[in-house]
Backbone bond lengths (Angstrom), bond angles and torsions (degrees), N, CA, C in turn:
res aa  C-N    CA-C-N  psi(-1)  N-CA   C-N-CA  omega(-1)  CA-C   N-CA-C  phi
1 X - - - 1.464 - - 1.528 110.14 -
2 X 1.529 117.41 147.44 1.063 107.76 -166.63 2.075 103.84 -135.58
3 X 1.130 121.96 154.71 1.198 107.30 -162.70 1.400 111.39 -98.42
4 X 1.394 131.59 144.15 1.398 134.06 -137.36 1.559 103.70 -164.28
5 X 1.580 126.54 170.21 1.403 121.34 125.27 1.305 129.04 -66.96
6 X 1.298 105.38 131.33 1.617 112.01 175.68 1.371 110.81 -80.08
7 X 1.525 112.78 127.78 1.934 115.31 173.00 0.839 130.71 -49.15
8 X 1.507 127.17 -11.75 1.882 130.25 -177.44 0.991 92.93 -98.34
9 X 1.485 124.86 -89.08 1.664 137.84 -179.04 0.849 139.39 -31.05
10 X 1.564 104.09 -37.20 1.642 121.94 -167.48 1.342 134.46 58.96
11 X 1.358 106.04 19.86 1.657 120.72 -167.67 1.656 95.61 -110.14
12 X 1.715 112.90 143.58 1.040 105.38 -174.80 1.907 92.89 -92.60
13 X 1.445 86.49 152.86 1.506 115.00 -171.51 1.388 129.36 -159.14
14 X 1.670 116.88 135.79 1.729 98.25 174.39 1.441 110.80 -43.79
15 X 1.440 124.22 142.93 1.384 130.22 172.89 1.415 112.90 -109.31
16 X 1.969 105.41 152.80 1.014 115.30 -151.64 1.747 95.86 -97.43
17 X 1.541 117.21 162.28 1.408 82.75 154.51 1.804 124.66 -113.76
18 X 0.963 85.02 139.77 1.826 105.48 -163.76 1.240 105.84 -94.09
19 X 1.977 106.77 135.83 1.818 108.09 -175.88 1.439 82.82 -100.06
20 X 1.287 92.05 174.31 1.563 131.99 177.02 1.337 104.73 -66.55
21 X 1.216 111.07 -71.42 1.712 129.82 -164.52 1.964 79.08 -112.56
22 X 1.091 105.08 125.02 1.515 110.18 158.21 1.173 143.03 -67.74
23 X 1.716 126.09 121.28 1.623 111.24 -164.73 1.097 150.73 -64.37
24 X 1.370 99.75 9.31 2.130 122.81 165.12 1.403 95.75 -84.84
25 X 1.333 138.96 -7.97 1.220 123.73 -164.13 1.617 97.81 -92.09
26 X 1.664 110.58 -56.95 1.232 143.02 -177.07 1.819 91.20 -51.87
27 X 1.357 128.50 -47.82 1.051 125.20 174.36 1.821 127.10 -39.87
28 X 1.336 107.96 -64.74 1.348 109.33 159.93 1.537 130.79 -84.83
29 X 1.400 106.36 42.14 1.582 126.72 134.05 1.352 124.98 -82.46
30 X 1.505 97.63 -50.69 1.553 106.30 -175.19 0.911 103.59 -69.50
31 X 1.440 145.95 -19.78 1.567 133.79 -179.36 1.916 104.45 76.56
32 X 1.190 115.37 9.19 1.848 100.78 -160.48 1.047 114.35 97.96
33 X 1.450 123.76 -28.22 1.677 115.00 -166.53 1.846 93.49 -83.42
34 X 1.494 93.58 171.78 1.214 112.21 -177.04 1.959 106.02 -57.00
35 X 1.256 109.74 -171.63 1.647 99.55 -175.50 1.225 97.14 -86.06
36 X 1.930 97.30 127.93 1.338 124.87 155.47 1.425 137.89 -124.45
37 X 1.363 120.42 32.92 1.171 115.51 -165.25 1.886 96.14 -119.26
38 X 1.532 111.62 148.11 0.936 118.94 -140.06 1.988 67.72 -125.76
39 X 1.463 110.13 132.94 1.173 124.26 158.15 1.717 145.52 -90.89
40 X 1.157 137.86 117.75 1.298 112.28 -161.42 1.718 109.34 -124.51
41 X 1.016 110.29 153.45 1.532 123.46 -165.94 0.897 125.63 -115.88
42 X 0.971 124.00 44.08 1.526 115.84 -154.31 1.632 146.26 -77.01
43 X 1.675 91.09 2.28 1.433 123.09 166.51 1.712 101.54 -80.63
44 X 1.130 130.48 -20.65 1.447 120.11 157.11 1.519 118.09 -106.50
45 X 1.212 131.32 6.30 1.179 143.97 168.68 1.767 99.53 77.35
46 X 1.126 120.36 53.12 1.577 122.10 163.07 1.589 123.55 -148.10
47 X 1.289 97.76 154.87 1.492 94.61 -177.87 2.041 100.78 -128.52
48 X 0.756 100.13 124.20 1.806 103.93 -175.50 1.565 112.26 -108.77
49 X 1.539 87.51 156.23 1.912 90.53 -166.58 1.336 103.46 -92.53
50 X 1.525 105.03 152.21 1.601 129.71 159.66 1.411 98.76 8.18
51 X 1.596 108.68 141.09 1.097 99.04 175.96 1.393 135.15 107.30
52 X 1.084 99.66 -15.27 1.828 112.23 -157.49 1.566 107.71 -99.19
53 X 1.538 126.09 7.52 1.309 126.01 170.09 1.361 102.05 111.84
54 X 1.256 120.26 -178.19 1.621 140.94 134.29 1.499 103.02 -108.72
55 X 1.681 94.52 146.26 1.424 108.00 166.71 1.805 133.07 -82.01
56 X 0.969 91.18 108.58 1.556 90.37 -174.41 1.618 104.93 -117.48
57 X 1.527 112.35 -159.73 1.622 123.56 -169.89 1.669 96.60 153.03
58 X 1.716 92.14 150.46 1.568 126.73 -176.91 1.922 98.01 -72.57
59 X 1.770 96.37 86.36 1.560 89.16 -175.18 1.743 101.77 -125.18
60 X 1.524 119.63 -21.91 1.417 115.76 176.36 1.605 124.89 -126.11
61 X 0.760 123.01 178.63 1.854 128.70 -171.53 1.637 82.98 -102.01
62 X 1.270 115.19 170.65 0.931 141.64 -164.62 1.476 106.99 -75.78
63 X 0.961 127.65 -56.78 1.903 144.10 -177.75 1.851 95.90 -58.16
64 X 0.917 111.84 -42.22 1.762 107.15 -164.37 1.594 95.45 -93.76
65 X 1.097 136.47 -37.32 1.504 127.22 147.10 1.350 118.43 -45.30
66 X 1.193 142.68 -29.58 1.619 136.51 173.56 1.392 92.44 -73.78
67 X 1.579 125.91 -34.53 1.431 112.88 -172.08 1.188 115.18 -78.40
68 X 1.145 125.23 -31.48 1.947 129.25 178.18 1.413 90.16 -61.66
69 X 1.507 129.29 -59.05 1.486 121.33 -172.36 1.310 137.28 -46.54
70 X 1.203 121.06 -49.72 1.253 117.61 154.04 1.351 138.95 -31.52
71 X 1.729 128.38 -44.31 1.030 137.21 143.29 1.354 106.46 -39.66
72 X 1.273 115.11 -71.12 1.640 124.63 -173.07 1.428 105.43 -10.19
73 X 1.480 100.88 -80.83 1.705 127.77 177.16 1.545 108.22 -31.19
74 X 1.259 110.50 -55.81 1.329 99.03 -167.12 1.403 110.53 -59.36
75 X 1.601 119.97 -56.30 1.504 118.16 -162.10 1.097 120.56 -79.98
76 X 1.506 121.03 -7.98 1.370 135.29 139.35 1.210 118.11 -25.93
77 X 1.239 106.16 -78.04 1.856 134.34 177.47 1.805 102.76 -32.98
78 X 1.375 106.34 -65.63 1.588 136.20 179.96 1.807 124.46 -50.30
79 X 1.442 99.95 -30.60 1.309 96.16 -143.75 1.777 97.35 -118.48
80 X 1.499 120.56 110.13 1.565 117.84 152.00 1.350 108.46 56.68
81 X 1.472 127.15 102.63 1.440 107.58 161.82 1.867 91.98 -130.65
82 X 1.583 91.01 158.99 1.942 118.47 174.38 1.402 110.56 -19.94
83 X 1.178 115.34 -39.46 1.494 116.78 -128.54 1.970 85.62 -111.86
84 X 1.632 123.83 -7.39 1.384 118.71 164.20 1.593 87.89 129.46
85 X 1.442 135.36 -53.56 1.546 129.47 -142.35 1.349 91.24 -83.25
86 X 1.448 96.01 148.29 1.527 124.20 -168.04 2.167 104.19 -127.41
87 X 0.697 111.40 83.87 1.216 134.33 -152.46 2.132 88.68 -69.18
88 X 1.455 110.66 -71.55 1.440 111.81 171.51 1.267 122.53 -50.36
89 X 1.778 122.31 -41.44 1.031 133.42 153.96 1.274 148.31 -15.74
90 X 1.287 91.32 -50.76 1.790 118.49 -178.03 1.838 107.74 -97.61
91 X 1.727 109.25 -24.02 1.223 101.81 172.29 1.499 117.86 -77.55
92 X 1.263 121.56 -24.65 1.370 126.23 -159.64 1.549 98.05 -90.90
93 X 1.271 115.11 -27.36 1.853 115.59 -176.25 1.696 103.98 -71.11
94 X 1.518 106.98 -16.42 1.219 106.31 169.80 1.284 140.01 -99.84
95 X 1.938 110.37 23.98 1.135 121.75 162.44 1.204 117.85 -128.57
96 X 1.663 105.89 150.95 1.537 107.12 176.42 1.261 120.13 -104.93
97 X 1.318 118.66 139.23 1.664 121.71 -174.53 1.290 100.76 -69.36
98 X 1.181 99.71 149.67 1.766 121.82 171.02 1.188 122.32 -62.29
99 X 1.615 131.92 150.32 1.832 114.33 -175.39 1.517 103.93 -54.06
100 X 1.403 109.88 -48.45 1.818 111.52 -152.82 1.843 94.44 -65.71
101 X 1.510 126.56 3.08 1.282 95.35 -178.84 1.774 98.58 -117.55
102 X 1.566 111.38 -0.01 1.294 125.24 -172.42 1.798 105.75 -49.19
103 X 1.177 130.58 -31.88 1.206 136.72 -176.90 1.627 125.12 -77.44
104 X 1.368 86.85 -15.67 1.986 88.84 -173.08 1.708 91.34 -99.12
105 X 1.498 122.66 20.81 1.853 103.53 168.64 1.157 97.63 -124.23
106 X 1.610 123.75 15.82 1.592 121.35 168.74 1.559 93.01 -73.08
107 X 1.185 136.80 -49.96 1.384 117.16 -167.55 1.077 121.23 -58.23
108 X 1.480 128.42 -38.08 1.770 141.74 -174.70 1.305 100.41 -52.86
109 X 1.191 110.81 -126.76 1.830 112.48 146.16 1.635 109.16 -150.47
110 X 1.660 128.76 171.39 1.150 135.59 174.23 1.911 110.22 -10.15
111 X 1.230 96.04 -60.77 1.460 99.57 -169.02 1.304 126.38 -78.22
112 X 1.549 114.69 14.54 1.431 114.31 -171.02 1.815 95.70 -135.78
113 X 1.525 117.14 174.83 1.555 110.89 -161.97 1.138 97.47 -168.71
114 X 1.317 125.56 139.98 1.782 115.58 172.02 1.385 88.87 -104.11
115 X 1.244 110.00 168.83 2.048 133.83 174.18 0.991 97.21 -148.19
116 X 1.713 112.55 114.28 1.202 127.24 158.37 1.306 130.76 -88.15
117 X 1.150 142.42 -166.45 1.543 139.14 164.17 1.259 127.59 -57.56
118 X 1.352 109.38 -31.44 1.929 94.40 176.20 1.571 112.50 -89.99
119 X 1.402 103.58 9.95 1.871 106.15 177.44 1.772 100.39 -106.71
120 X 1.180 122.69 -59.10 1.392 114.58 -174.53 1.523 110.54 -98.04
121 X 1.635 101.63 36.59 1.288 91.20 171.54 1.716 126.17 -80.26
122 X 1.421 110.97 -27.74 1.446 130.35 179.73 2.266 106.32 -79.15
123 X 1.610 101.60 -22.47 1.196 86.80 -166.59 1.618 104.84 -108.97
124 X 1.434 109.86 -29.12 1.640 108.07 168.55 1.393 121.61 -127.63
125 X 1.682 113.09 159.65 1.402 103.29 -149.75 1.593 80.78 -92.17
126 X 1.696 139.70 100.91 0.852 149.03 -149.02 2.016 101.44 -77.02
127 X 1.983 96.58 -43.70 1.138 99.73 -172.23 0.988 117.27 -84.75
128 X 1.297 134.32 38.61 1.760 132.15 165.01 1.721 104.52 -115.17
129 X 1.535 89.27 -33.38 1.765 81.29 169.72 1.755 121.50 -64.46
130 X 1.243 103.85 -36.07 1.127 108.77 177.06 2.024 115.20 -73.26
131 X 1.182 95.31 -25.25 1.238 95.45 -172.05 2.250 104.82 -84.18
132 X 1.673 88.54 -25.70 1.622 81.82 -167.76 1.859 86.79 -87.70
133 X 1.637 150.10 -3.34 1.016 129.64 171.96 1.763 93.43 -74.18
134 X 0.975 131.62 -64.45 1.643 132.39 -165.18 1.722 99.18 -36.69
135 X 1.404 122.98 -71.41 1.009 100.61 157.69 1.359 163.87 45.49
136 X 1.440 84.55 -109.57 1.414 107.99 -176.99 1.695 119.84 -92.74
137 X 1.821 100.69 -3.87 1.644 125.12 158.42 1.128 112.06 -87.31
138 X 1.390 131.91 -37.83 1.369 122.16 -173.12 1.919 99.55 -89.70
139 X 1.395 127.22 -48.16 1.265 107.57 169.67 1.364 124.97 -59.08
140 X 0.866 134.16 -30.88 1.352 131.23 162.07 1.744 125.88 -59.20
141 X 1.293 99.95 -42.99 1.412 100.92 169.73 1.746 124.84 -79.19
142 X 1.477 126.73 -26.20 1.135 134.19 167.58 1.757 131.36 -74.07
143 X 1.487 109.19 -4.17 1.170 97.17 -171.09 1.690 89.07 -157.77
144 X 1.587 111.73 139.60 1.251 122.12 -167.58 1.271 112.24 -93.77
145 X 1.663 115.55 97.96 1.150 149.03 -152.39 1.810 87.32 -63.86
146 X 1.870 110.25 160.80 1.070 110.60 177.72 1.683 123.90 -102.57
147 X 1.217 116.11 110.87 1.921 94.67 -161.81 1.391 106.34 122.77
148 X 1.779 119.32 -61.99 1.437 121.08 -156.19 1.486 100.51 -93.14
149 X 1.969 125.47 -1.77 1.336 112.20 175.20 1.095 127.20 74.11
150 X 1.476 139.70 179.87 1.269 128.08 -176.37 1.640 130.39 -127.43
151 X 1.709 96.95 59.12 0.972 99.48 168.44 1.194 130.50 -87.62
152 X 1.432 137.26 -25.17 1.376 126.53 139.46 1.162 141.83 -96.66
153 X 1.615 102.24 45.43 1.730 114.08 -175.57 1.342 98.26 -82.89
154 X 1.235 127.25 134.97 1.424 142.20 -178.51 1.482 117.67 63.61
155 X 1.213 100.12 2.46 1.817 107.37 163.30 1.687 104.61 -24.52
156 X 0.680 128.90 -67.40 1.579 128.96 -174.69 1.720 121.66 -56.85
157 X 0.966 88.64 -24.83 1.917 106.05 -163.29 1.694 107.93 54.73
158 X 1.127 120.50 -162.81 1.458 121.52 -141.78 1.537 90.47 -106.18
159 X 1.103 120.19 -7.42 1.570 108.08 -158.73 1.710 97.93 -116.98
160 X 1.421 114.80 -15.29 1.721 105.43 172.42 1.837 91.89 -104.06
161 X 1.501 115.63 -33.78 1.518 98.91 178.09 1.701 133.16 -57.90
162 X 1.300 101.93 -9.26 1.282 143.34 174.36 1.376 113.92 -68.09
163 X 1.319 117.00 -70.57 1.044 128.80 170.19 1.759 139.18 -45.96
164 X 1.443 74.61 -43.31 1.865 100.35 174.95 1.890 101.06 -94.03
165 X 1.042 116.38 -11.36 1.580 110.40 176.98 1.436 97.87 -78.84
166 X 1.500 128.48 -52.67 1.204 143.08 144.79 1.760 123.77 -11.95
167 X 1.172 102.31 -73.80 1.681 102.72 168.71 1.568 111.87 -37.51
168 X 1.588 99.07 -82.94 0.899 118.93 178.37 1.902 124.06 -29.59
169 X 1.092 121.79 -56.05 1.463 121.96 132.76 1.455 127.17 3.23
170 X 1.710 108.73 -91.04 1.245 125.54 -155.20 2.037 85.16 -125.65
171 X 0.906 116.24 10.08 2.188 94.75 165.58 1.711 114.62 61.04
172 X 1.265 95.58 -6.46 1.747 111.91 -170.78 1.496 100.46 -79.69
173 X 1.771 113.65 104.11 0.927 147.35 178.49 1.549 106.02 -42.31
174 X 1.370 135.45 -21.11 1.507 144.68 -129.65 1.924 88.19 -103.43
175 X 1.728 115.98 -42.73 1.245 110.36 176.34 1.381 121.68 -61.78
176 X 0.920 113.56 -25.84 1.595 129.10 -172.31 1.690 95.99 -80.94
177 X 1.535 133.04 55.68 1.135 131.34 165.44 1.586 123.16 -72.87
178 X 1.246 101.75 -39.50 1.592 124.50 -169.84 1.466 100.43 -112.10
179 X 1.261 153.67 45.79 0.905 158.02 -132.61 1.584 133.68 -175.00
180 X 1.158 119.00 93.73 1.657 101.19 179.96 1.514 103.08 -141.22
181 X 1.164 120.08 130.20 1.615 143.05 161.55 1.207 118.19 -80.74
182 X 1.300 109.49 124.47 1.663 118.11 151.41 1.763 121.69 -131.27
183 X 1.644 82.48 151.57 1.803 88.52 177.87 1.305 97.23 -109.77
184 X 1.193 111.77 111.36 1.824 119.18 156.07 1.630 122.11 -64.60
185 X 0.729 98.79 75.09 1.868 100.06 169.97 1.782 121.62 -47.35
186 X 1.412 110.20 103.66 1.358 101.98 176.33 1.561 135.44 -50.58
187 X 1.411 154.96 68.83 0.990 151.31 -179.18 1.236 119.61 -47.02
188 X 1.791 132.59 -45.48 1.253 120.52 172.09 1.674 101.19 -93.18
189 X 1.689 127.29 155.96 1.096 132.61 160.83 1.341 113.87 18.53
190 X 1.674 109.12 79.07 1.466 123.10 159.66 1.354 98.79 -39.29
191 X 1.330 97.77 149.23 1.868 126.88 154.10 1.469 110.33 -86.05
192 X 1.520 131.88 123.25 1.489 137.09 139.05 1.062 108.51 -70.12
193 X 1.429 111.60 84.19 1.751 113.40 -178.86 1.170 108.35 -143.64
194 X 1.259 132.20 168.54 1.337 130.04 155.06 1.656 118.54 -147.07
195 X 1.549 103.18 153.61 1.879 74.36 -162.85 1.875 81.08 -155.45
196 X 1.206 117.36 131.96 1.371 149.90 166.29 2.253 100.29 -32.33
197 X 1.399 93.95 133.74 1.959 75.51 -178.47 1.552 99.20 -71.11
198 X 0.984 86.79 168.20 1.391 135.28 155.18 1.544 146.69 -111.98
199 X 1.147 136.29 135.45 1.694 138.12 -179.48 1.414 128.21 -119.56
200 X 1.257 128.16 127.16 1.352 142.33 -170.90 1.556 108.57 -133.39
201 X 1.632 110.60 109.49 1.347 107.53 165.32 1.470 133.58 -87.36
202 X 1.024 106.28 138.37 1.586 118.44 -139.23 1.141 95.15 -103.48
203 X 1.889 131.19 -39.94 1.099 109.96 -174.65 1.803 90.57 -145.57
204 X 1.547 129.31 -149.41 1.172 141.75 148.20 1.745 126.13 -29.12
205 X 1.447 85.23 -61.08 1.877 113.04 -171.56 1.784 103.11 -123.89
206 X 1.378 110.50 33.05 1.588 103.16 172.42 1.342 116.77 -147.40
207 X 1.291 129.14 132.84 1.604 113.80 176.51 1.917 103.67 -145.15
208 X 1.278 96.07 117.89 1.171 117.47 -179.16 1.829 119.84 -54.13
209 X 1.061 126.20 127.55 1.630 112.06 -179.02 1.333 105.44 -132.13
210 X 1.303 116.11 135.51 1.732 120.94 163.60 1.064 130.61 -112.75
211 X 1.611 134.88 -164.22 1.280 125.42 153.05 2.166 94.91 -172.59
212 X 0.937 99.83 166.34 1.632 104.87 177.62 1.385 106.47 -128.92
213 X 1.844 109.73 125.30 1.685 113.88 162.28 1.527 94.50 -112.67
214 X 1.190 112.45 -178.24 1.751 116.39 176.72 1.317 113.62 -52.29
215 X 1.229 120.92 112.91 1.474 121.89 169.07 1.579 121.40 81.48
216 X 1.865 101.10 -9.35 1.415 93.29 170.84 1.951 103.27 -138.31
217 X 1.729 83.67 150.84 1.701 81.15 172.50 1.468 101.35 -125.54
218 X 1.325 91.07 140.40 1.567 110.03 -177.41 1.595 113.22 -80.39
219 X 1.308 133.78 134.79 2.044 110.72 -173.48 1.897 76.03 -143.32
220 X 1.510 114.92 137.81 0.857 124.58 168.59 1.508 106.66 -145.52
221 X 1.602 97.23 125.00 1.858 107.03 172.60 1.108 113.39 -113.50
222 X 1.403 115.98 138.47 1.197 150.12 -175.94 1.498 130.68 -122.39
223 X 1.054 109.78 118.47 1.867 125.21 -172.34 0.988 131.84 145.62
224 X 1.092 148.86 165.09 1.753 161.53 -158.53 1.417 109.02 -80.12
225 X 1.639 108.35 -29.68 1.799 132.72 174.43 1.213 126.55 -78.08
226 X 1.430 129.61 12.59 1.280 102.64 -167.01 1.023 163.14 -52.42
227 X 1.336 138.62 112.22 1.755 126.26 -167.96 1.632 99.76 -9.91
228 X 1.272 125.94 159.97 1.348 148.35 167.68 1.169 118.29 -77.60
229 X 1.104 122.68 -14.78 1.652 128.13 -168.81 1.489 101.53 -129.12
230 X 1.518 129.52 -1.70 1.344 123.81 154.59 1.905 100.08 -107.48
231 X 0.699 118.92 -14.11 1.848 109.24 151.25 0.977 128.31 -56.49
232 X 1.522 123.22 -28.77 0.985 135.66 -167.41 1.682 109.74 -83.44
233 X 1.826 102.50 -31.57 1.007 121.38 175.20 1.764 123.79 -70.89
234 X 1.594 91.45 -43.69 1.250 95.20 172.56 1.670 134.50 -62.23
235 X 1.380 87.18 -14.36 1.650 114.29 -164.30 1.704 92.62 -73.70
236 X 1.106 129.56 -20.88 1.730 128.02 175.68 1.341 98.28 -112.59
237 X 1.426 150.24 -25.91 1.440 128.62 166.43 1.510 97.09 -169.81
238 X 1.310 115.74 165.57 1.622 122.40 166.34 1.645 110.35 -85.29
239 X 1.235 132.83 7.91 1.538 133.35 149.71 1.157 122.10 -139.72
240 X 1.164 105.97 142.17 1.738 116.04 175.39 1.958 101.15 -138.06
241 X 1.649 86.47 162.16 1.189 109.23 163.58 1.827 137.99 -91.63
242 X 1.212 142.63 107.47 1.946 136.41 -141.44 1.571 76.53 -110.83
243 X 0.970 118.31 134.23 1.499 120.94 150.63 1.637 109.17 -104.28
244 X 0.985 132.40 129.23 1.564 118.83 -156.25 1.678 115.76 -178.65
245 X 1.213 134.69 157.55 1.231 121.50 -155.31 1.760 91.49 -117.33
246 X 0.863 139.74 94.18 1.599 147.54 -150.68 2.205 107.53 -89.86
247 X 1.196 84.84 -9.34 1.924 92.50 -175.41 1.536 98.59 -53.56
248 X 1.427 131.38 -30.11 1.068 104.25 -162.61 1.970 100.93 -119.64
249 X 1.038 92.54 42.61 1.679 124.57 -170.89 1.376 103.45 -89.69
250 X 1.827 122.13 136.95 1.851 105.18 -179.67 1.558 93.62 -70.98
251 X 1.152 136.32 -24.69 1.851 127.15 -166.20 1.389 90.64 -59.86
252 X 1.378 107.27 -70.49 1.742 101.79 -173.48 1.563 115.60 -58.45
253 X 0.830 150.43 -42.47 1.334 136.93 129.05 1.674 125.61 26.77
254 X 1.510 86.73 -98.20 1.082 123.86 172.77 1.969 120.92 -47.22
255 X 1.436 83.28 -38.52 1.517 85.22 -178.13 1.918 113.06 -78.31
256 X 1.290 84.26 -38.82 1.587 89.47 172.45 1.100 123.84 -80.75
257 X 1.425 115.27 10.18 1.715 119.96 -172.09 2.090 85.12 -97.94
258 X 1.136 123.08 -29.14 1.557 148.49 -144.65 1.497 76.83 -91.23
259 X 1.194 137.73 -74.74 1.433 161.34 -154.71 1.754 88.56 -53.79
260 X 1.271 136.37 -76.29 1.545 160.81 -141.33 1.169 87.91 -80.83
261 X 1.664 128.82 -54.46 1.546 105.77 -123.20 2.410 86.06 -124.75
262 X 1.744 112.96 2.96 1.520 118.37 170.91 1.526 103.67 -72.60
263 X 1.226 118.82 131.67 1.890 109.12 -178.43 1.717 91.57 -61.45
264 X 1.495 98.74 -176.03 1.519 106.18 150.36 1.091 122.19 -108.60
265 X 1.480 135.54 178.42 1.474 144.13 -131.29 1.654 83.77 -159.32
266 X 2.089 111.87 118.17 1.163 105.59 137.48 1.549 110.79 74.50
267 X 1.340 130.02 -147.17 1.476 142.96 -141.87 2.146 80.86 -83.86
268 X 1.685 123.42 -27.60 1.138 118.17 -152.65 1.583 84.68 -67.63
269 X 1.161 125.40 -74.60 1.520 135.11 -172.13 1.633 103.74 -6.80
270 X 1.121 119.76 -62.68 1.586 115.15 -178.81 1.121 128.97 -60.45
271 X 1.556 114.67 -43.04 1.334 130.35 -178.13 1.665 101.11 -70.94
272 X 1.362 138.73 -70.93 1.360 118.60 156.07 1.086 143.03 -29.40
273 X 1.683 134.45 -28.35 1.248 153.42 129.96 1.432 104.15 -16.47
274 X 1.375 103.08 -74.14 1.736 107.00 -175.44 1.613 136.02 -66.85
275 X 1.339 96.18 -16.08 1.485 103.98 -179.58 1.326 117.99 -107.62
């Protein structure tokens, strides 16, 4: 470890080294088994076998790393594992939305539901999910990751990365003006996947961001514009919960178009060959 400014705090400090995607996450991929998760790159056009690390780097002091962790833990705990159990899954089927929010899942359709804060407030710790997606948008977007390149370096620009460096900080709801998070919960055939965000501008003043852990996708919009029907959302909190079947989603799409069409790298070539 080497001593530095830390990116949240800004205080110089020995630095820790900090992953990208966190290794409880990477954990319930592997299911327990030895390392199996196959990485793909596709901003350099490769995908490499088992084995190949997690990405990390000298990005926080020690104190603001205990704070990303905590979140960590939770959605760890929560989120998709190998072996079938769906841990968030099973909590959220066990609440019922309130009348006053019964009207905003006529638009989705029958099979999909938002959960806001005064429904899963007693059964999930709502604000770590929200706090570990910000996160894993603002570390990713502030510092030029090693390997994954710079396609979402400065995704945020200085004035929402700011903001969310801010939250994240002090939990003070007040930065999150322009801002709203959601976790999509997979209902049909979770993904054991995980996948680096991504950004799509949606309008003038809006740009859409995602990312995938097992069984959940994170979608966060950002801008002065917001769609009309996530205003609407924002208008009762800056996070909610989608329970929703996402396969026929452009992210999922997209991700599986990413999956098919990255060559393989090395020892992968054979092992795909064979199966």
């Amino acid at each position: 470890m080497r001593t530095g400014v830390c990116k949240l705090c800004r205080r110089t400090a020995e630095l820790q080294k900090s992953h990208l995607i966190p290794r409880a996450i990477f954990q319930k991929v592997k299911g327990g088994e030895k390392e199996n998760i196959a990485r793909i790159e596709k901003n350099i056009g490769a995908t490499y076998p088992p084995g190949g690390g997690h990405i990390k780097a000298e990005l926080l002091c020690h104190e603001c790393e205990e704070l990303f962790s905590k979140s960590e833990k939770t959605v760890a705990n929560d989120c998709y594992v190998f072996n079938g159990r769906f841990p968030l899954f099973e909590k959220t089927k066990s609440i019922s939305i309130s009348d006053q929010y019964r009207q905003l899942t006529l638009p989705i359709n029958k099979t999909s539901r938002f959960i806001f804060k005064d429904d899963w407030n007693n059964v999930i710790d709502g604000n770590a999910f929200l706090y570990f997606a910000l996160s894993i948008f603002w570390r990713t977007s502030i510092f030029y990751w090693p390997r994954i390149g710079s396609s979402y370096y400065d995704a945020l620009g200085r004035k929402y990365s700011e903001q969310i460096r801010m939250f994240l900080l002090t939990q003070n709801h007040q930065y999150l003006s322009h801002i709203y998070v959601c976790a999509v919960i997979q209902t049909v055939t979770p993904l054991a996947v995980i996948s680096f965000p991504t950004c799509t501008k949606m309008n003038m003043f809006c740009w859409s961001h995602s990312f995938f852990i097992p069984g959940i996708m994170f979608i966060m919009y950002v801008g002065k514009q917001l769609p009309d029907c996530i205003e609407g959302l924002k208008s009762i909190d800056d996070f909610s919960f989608l329970e929703k079947d996402i396969t026929q989603s452009k992210s999922y799409t997209n991700l599986c178009e990413t999956i098919l069409t990255t060559p393989a790298k090395g020892k992968l070539i054979k092992d795909w060959i064979s199966s």
